[in-house]
N, C-alpha and C positions, 0 to 999 in steps of 0.2 A: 543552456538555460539552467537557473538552479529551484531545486523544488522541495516541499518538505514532505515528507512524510512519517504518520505516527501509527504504529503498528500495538494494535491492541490484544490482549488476553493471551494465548499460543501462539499469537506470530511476535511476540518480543524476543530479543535476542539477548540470550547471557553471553556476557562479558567476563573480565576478570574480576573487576569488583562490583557488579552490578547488571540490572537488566537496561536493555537499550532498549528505547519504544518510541525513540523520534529520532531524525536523523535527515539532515542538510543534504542534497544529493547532485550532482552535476549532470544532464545526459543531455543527449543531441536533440536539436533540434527536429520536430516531428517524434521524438517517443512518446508511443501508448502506454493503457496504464498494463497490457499485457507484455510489452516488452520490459517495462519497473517490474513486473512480477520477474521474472525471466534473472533480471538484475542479481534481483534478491533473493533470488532461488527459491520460491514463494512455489510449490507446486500441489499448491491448493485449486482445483476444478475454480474458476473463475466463478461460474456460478453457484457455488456454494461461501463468496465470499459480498459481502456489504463494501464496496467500494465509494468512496464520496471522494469529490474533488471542488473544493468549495465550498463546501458544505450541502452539497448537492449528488444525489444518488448518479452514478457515472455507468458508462456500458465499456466494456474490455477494453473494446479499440479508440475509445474516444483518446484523441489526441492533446498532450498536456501543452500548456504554458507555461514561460517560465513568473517564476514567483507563486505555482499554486501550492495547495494546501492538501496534500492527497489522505485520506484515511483507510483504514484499510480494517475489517473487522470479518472473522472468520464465523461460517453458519453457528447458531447454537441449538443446540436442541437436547431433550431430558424432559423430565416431568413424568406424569405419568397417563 
């Protein structure tokens, strides 16, 4: 199945000429979005990240589709 996913704020990845924040991806049939972490070597506590799949708030192990739309957005927090 192929799936996109768009990786925002600290989880973009530099390249040679640029940052990469989206990216086309191949994976088997039945992967979670914890095994796409896994992938991507993403070893951010699951729950400290904003996950959407569809545009839609998603749980670790929810199982993908192919053709979805995964985002991926890491906790923020500051202020005072």
């Amino acid at each position: 199945m192929i799936v996109t996913v768009r990786l925002h704020a600290n989880l973009r990845r530099p390249s040679s000429d640029s940052t990469v924040d989206q990216m086309t991806l191949e994976l088997n049939d039945g992967a979670t979005l914890t095994s796409l972490l896994e992938l991507l070597e993403i070893r951010i506590d699951p729950e400290a990240l904003l996950m959407l799949v569809n545009r839609r708030r998603a749980d670790p192990e929810q199982t993908l589709r192919d053709q979805d739309d995964i985002r991926l957005f890491p906790a923020i927090s500051g202020g005072c």
